[in-house]
N, C-alpha and C positions, 0 to 999 in steps of 0.2 A: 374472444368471441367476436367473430365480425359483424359488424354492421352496415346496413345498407342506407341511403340518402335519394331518395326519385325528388327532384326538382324541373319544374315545365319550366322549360324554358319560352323569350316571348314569338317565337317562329311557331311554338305547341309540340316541339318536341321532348322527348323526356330524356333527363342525364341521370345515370344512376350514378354514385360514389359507394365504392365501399371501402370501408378501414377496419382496422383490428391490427393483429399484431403476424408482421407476415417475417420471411426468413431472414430481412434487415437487422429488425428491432431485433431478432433474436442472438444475429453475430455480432452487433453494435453490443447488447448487454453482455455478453461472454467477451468482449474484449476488454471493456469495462471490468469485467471482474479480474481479469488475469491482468490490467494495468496497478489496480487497486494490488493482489494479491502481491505483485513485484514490490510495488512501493513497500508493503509492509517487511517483506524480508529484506529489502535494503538498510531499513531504519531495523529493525530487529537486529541483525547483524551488526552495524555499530554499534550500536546499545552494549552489546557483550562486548565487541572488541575492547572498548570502553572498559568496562567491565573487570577484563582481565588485564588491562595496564597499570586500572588502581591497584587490584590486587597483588601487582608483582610489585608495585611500589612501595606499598602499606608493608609487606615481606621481607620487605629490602631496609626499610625502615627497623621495622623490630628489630634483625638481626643484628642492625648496627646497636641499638639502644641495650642489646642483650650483653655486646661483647665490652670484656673490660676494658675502661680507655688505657692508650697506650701508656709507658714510660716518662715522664718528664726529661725532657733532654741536661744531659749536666753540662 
């Protein structure tokens, strides 16, 4: 919602100011949001990559602990 500011200045004339939220603050917050929305799919994204390397690992693990150990060499 804009607002308005009348200030005399000391010659007696008047300055108005006015503020609120104009088409700046508007692309400035939507860049913000899309810098914000980036960062969280980066960190998302590792998080799983992450994710799925324990998993294959942990996999890889069992299967070993599953199989029976080999032959003692004679």
């Amino acid at each position: 919602m804009p607002s308005e500011r009348v200030t005399l200045q000391s010659d007696g004339t008047a300055a108005v100011k006015r503020g609120g939220f104009g088409i700046g603050n508007v692309l400035i917050g939507l860049g913000l949001l899309a810098l914000v929305a980036v960062i969280v799919f980066i960190v998302s994204s590792a998080h799983r990559d992450q994710a799925l390397r324990t998993d294959a690992v942990t996999s890889a693990a069992s299967d070993l602990a599953a199989q029976p150990p080999p032959p003692a060499p004679r």
